[in-house]
N, C-alpha and C positions, 0 to 999 in steps of 0.2 A: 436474831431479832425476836423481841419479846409480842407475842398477838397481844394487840389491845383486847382485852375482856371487853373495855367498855363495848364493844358493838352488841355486847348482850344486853338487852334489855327485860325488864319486868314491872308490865300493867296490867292492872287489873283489870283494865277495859279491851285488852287485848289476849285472844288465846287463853281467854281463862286465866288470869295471873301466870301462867307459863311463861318462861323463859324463851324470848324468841331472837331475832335477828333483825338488829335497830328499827327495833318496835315496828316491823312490822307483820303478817300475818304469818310467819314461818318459825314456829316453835324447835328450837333446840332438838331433841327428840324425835324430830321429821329428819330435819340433816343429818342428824345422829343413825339412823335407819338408812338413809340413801345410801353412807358410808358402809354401814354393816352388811347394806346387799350387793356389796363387789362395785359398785359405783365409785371412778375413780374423781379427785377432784373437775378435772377437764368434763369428765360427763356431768356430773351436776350442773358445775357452768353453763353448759351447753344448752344442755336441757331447761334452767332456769335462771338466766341470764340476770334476773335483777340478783341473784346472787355475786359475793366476790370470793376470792379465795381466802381472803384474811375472815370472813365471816364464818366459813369452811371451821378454818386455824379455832376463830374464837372459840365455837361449838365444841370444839376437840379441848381446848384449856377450860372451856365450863366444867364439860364432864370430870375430868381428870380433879380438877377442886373437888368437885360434888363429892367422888369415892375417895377423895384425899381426908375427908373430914374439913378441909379448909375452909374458911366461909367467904363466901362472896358476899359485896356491900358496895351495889350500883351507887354511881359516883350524879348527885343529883344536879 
């Protein structure tokens, strides 16, 4: 199964134009960090429940675009 991107979002009025996690105050780059300090999905969950796993997923397919050179082009 393919993650929807779309859960990423990007406002200007939020997070600094940062990419976050359906628009709300959780920038890509936070979750991206939780992951990189040995945080497994379940602990993030746990920990931040408005969180879901597919938003987890998305984070992980943003990035990988990002250093892909790919572009992303949120679906309005």
């Amino acid at each position: 199964m393919v993650t929807k991107i779309a859960r990423i979002t990007i406002d200007p009025h939020i997070c600094h134009g940062k990419p976050s996690v359906r628009g709300m105050r959780w920038p890509v780059e936070v979750v991206l960090d939780l992951i990189g300090s040995g945080m497994s999905f379940d602990e993030i969950i746990e920990d931040h429940p408005e969180l879901e796993k597919e938003d987890i997923l998305a984070c992980l397919n943003f990035a990988r675009l990002s250093v892909s050179g790919e572009s992303y082009q949120q679906a309005n």
